[in-house]
C-alpha positions in Angstrom: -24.8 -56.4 -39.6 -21.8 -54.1 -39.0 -21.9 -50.8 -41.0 -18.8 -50.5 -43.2 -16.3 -47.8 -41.7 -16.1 -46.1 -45.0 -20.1 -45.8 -45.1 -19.9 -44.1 -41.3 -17.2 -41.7 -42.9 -19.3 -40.4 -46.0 -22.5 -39.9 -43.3 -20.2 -37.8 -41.2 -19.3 -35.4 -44.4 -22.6 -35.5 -45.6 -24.1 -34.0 -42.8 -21.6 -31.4 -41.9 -21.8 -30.5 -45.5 -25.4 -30.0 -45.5 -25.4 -28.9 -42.2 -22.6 -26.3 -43.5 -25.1 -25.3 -47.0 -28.1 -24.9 -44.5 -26.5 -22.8 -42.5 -25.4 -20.3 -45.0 -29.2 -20.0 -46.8 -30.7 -19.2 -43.7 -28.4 -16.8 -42.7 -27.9 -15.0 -46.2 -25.0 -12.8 -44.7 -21.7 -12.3 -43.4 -20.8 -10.2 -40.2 -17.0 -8.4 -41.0 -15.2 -8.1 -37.2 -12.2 -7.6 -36.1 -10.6 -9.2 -33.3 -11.7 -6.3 -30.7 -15.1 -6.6 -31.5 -15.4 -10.0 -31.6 -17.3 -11.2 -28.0 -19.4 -8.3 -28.8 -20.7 -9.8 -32.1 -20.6 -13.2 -30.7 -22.7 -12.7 -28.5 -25.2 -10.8 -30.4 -25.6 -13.5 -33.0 -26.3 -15.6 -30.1 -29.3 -13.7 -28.5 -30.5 -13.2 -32.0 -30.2 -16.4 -34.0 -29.6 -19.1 -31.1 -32.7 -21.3 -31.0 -33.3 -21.0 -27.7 -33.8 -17.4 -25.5 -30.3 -17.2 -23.2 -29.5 -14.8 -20.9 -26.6 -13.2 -22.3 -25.8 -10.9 -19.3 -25.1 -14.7 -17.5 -23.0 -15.5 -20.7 -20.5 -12.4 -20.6 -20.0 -12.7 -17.2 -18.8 -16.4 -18.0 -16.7 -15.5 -20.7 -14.9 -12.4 -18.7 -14.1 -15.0 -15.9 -12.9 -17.4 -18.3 -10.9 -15.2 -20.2 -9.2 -13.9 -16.9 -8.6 -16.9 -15.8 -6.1 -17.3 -18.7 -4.0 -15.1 -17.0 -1.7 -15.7 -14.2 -3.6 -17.2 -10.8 -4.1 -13.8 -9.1 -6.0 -12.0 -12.2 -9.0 -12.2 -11.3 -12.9 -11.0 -12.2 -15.4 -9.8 -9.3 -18.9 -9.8 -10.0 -20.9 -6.6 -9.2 -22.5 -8.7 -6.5 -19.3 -9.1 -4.6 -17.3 -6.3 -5.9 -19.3 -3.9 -2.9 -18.1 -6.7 -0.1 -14.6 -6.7 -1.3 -14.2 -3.5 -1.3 -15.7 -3.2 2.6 -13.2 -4.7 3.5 -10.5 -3.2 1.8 -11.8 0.2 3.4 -11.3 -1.4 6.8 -15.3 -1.2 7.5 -18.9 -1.8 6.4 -22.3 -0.7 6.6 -23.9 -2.5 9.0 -25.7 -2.7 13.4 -21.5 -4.0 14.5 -22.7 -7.8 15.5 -20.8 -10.8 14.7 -23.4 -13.9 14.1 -23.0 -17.5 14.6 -25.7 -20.1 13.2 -26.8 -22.8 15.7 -29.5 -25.0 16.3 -31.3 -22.7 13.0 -31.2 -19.3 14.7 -28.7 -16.8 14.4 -26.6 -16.3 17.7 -24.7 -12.8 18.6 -21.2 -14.3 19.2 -19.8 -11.0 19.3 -20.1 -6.9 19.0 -17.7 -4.6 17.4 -17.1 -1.8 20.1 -18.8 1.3 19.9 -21.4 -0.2 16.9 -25.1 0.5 17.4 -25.6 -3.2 18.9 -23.1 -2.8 21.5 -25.0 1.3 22.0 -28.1 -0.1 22.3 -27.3 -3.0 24.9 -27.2 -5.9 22.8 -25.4 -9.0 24.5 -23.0 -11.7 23.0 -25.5 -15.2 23.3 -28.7 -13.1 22.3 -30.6 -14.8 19.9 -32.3 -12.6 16.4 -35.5 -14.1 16.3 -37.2 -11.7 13.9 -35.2 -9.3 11.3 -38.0 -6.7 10.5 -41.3 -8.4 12.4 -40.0 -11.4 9.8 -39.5 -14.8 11.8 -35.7 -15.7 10.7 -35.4 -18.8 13.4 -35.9 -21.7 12.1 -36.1 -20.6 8.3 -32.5 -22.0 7.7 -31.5 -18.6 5.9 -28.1 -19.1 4.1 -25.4 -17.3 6.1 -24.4 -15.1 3.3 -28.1 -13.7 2.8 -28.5 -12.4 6.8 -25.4 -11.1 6.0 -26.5 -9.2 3.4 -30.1 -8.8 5.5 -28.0 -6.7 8.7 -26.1 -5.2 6.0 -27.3 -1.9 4.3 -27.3 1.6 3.9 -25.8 4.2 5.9 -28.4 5.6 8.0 -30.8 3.3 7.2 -32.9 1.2 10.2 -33.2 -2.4 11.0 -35.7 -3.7 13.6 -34.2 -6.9 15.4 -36.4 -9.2 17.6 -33.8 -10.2 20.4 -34.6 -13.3 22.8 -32.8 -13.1 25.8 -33.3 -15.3 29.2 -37.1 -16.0 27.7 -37.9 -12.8 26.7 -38.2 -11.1 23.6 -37.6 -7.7 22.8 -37.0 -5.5 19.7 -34.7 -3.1 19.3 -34.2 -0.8 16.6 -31.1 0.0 15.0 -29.7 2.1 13.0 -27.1 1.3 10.6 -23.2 3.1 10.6 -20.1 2.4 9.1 -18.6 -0.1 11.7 -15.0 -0.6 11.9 -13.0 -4.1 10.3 -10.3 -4.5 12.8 -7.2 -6.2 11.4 -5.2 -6.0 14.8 -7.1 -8.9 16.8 -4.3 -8.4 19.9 -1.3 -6.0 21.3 -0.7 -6.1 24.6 2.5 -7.3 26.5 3.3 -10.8 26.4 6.6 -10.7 28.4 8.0 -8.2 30.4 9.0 -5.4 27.7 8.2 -7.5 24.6 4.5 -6.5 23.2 2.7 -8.5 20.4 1.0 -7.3 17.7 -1.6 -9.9 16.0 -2.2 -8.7 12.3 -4.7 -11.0 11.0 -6.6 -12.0 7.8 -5.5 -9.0 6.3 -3.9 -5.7 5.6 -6.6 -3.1 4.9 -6.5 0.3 4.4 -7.0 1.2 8.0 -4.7 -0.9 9.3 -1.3 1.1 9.5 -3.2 3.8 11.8 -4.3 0.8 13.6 -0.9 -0.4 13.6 0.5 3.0 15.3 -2.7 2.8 17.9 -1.4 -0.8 19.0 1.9 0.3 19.1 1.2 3.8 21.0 -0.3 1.2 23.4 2.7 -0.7 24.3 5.4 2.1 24.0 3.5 3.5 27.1 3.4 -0.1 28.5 7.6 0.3 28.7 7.8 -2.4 25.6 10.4 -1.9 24.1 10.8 -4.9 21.6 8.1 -6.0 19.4 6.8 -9.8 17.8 4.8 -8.7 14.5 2.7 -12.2 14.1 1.7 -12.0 10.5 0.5 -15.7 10.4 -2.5 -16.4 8.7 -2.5 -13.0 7.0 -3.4 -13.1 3.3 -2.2 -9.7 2.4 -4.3 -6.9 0.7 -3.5 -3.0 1.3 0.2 -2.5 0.0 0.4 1.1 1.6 -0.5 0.0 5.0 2.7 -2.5 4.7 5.2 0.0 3.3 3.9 2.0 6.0 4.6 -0.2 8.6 8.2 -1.0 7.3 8.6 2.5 7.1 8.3 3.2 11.2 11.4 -0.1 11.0 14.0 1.9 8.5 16.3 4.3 8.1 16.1 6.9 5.6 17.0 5.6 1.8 16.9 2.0 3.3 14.6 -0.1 0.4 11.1 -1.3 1.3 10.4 -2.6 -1.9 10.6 -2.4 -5.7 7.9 -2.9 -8.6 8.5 -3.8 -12.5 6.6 -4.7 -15.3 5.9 -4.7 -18.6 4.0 -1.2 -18.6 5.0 -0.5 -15.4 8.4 1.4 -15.2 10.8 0.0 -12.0 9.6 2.2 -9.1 11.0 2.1 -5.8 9.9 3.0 -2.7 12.2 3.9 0.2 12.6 4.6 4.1 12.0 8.7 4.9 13.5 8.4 7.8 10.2 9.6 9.9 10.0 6.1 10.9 9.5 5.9 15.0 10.1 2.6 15.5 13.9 2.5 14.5 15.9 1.9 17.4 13.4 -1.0 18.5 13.7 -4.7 17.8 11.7 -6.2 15.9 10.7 -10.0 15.1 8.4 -11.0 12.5 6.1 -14.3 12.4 5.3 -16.0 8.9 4.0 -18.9 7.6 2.3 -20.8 4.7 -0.5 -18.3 4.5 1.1 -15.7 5.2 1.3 -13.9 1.4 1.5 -10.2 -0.4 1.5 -7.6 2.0 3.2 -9.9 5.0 5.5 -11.3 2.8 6.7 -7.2 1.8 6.6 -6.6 5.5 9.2 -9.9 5.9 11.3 -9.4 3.0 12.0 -5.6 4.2 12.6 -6.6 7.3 14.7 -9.5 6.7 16.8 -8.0 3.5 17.5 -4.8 5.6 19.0 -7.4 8.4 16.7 -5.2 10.3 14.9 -7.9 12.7 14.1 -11.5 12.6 11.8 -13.8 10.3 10.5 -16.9 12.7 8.2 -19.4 11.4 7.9 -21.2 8.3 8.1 -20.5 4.3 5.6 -18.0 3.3 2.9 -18.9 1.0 5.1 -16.8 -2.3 3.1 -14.3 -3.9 5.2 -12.0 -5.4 2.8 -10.0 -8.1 0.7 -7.0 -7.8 -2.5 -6.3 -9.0 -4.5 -3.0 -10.1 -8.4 -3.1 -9.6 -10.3 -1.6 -12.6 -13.6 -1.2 -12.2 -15.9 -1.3 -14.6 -19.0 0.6 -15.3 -21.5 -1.8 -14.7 -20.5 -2.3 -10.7 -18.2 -5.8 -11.7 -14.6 -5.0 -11.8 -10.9 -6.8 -13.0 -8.0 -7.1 -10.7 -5.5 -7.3 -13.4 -1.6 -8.2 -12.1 -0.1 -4.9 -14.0 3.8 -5.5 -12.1 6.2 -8.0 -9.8 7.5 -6.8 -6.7 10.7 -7.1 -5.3 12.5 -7.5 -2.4 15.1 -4.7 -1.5 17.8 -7.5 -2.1 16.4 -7.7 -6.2 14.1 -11.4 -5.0 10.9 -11.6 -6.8 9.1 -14.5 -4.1 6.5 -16.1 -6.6 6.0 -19.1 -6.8 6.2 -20.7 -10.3 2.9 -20.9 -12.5 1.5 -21.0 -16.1 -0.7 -19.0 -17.4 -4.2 -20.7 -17.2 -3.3 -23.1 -14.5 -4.6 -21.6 -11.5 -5.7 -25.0 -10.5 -2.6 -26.7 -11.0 -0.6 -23.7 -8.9 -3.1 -24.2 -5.8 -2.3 -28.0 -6.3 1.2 -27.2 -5.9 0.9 -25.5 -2.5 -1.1 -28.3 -1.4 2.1 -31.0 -2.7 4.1 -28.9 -0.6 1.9 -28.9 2.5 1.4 -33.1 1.9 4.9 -33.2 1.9 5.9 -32.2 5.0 7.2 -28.6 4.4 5.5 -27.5 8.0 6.8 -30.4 9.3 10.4 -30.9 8.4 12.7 -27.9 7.4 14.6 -30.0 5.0 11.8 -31.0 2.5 11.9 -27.3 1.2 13.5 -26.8 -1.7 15.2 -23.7 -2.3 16.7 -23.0 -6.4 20.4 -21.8 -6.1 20.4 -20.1 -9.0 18.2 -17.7 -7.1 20.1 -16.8 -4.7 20.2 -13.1 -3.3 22.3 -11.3 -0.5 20.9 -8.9 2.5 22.5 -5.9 3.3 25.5 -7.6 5.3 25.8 -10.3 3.3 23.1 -13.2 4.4 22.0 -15.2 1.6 18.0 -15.5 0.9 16.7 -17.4 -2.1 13.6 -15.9 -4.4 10.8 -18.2 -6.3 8.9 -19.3 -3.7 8.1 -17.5 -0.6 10.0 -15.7 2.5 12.2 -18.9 3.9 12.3 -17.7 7.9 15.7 -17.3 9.6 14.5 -19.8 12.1 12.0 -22.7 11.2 9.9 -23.5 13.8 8.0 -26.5 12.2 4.0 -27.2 13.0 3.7 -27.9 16.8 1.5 -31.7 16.6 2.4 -32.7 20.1 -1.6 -32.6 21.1 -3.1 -32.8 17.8 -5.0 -35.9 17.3 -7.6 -37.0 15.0 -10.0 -36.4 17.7 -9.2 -32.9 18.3 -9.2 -32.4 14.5 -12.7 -33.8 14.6 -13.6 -31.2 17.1 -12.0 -28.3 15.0 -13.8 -29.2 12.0 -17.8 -29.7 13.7 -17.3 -26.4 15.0 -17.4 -27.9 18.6 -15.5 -25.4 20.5 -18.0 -22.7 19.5 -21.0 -24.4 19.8 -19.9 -25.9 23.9 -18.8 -22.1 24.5 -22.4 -20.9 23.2 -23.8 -23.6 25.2 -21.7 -22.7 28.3 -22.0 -19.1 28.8 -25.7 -19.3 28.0 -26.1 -21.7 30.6 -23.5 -19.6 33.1 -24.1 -16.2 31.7 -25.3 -14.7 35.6 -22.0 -15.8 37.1 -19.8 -15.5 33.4 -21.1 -11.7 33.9 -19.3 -10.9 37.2 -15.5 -11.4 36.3 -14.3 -7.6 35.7 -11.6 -9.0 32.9 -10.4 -12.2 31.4 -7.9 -13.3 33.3 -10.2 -13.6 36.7 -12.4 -15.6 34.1 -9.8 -17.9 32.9 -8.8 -18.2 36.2 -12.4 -19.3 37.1 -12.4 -21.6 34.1 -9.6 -23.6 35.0 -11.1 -24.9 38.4 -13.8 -26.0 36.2 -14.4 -29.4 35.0 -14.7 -28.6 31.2 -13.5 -31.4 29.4 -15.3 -34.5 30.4 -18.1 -31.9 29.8 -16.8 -30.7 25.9 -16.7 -34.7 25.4 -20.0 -35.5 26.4 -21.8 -32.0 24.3 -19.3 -33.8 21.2 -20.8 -37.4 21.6 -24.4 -35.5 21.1 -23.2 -34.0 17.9 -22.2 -37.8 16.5 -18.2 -37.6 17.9 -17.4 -41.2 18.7 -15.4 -41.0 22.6 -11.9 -42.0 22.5 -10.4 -41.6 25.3 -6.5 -42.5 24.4 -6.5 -39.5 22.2 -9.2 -37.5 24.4 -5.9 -38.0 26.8 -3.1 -36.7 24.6 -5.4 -33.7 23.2 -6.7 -32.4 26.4 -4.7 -29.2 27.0 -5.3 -28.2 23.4 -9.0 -29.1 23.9 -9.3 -27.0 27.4 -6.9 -23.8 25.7 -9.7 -23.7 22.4 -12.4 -24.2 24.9 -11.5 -21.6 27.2 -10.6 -18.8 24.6 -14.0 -19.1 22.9 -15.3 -18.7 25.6 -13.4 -15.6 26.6 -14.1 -14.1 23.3 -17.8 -14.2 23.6 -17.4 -12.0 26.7 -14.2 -10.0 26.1 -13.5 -9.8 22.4 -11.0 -11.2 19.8 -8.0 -9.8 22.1 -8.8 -12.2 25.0 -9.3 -15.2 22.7 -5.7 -14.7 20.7 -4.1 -13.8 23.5 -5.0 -17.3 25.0 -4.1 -19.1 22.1 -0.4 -17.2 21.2 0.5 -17.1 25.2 0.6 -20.9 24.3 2.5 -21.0 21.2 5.6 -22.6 20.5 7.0 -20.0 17.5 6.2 -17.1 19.9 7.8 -18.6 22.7 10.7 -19.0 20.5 10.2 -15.4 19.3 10.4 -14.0 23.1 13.7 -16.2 23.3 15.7 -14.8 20.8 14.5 -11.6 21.9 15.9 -11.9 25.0 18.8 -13.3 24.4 19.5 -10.0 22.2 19.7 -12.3 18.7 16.9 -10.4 17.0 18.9 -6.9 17.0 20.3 -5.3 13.8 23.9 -6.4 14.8 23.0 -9.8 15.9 21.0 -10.7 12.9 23.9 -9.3 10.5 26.5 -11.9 12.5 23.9 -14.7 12.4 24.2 -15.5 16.1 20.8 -16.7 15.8 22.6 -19.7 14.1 24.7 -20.4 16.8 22.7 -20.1 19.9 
């Protein structure tokens, strides 16, 4: 028989009525806060009165995250136990033997080691495998990668004993730990007769402007004399390292960039004139991750009319954040200001405070929509429109928009070669094959004798079969259409393992369309301050 509503009603106020009386006898008292002491008391009635024991240390750190995450998408909380990591690589280097690791087959490969590191000092080889860490088998105990990490990882001064196999024989080797440099620059070398380029990557860290004047002492001395900045990919981070590097671009008083907020009184910071890098041209690369720190870099460059932007809209991050750290280790990277471009542009994108989700989403919609694809499916808002120095109109609210789009070069993407990308192929075959060839690999003096070598080599019939053993069905119409893209990854992995980052980027930007496009305008003389002024990038 159904149960009148009404009867279902008076149950319901019964019990929170006695649930309510119950409540207040047990307790017999009353806890006076205010609202600045109120988490505090909360969670002290919890670990005293809540039936079962909780970890309330677990329970704050919750709560802080929570509460940040209230705030605009870029507050954000870092836990003590990632605070250390973060700030590594901020610094520009860790604590650590200098060895890059790949995971493969359950043991931990040496894909690559950081000049001058203890590794590379004590004769450590890219393809050697770390059998033991500390007389501990590691092989085969399917470690997470974060935790060897955190295993090579340690002290300053502190020692680390590593069982290498190498050609079927083991050896240890005892190492001890240093601070090893983070480079930023992955390439700068000379990629057209008087045009060097200067791969910034990731990030901007603290080291990276001294790195920036290394690269760039480099290619003066090389005769270059005009310069492609690629700042693709590059997520941002140290703000003085790109205010420096705008700096070596500008004329005295000329604008970098300007900050405002509500505690934060409008601050400025301009050109000093020191700069050494002002009667050079200049190109910059950007594009949808490129954020922060590159998007300063572009928005200097491009509101000063002082090079050109190639590439497509920035990812629009336009606010700054202060990191507070806290006394327990943890610490709050709270946004405290906007910045602006030197034309007044603030290049946020749009968001609501406690939506951080719904902001990623709305990169995503403009990805799925073509924006790398098509220039026309960006949207720019007119009422946020902004002049450079001579007049060019640039739009704020949502990223740098390039001078010159250069949409997302598909021509040998396939689903195939996507499927290759995303199995981690390329670096598995190029493990396989210099472990297999390491005795001839080892002769070539440099990396172009070994690219040359690689090229008379039948590699791709031979990256197709290693894929079908990893479960990648063979399809040869797209095999077909891919195959120069699949032979370019192949080979620079390849060439990193034996020559470093520079020799694998260099591979891949020698063969890319927006830098090809970049050396164009640069030689056609379009990229100049005069040129970029009179637009005759728009008319060539």
């Amino acid at each position: 028989m159904a149960v009148p509503a009404a009867l279902v009603l008076l149950a319901l106020v019964v019990g929170f009525l006695a649930g309510n009386f119950i409540s207040s006898k047990s307790l017999a008292r009353k806890l006076f806060i205010n609202t600045g002491n109120k988490v505090d008391v909360l969670l002290d009635i919890i670990n005293e009165d809540y039936v079962d024991t909780i970890d309330t240390k677990n329970l704050m750190e919750g709560a802080i995250t929570k509460i940040v995450a209230e705030l605009d998408p870029h507050s954000s909380y870092i836990p003590e136990n990632v605070l250390e990591t973060i700030n590594e690589n901020m610094e520009g280097h860790f604590a650590g033997v200098g060895i890059n690791t790949i995971f493969y087959s359950d043991t931990i490969i040496i894909n690559s080691l950081i000049s001058g590191g203890p590794a590379e000092q004590a004769g450590l080889l890219a393809g050697d495998r770390i059998i033991t860490i500390n007389d501990s088998l590691i092989a085969g105990n399917h470690l997470p990668e974060e935790k060897t990490v955190q295993i090579l990882h340690g002290k300053v001064g502190t020692s680390i004993k590593l069982g290498i196999l190498r050609e079927g024989v083991l050896k240890d080797y005892t190492l001890t730990r240093t601070y090893v440099p983070l480079s930023s620059i992955k390439a700068a070398y000379e990629i057209s007769e008087g045009i060097g380029i200067i791969k910034i990557y990731d990030s901007f860290t603290n080291t990276t402007y001294d790195e920036f004047i290394g690269a760039m002492a480099k290619l003066l001395n090389k005769g270059c004399r005009s310069f492609i900045i690629d700042l693709r990919m590059n997520k941002g981070g140290s703000f003085e390292s790109a205010v420096h590097i705008c700096n070596e671009f500008l004329s005295k008083g000329q604008t970098i960039v300007y900050m405002e907020g509500r505690a934060f009184p409008r601050e400025y910071v301009t050109a000093d004139g020191l700069g050494t890098l002002q009667d050079k041209q200049v190109v910059i690369l950007v594009d949808q991750i490129s954020a922060s720190a590159s998007e300063i870099v572009a928005g200097a460059i491009q509101d000063n009319d002082r090079g050109l932007i190639i590439g497509r809209r920035s990812y629009g991050k336009g606010l700054v954040q202060n990191q507070i750290e806290l006394s327990d280790g943890s610490a709050v990277r709270l946004t405290i200001a906007r910045y602006f471009t030197p034309s007044g542009r603030n290049i946020q994108r749009k968001y609501e405070l406690g939506k951080a989700d719904e902001y990623n989403h709305e990169w995503f919609d403009r990805m799925s929509a073509g924006e790398g694809l098509y220039k026309d499916s960006m949207t720019l808002d007119a009422s946020k429109s902004y002049s450079t120095s001579s007049g060019r109109k640039v739009y704020g609210g949502g990223g740098i928009m390039p001078d010159i789009f250069v949409p997302l070069d598909t021509t040998d993407i396939t689903s195939y070669y996507v499927q290759l990308e995303n199995k981690g192929i390329f670096n598995q075959y190029a493990f396989e094959y210099s472990d297999a060839n390491r005795s001839k690999l080892k002769t070539f003096a440099n990396s172009e004798d070994m690219l040359l070598y690689l090229r008379k080599e039948i590699l791709l019939s031979d990256v197709v079969r290693f894929a079908e053993t990893k479960g990648i069905k063979r399809r040869t119409t797209l095999i077909n259409i891919s195959a120069n893209q699949i032979l370019n990854m192949t080979c620079a992995h390849i060439l990193q393992i034996f020559f470093g980052d520079e020799a694998y980027f260099s591979l891949i930007l020698n063969n890319d369309s927006i830098v090809k496009r970049a050396i164009s305008e640069i030689q056609k003389g379009n990229d100049t301050s005069q040129a970029v002024a009179a637009m005759k990038y728009k008319n060539d």
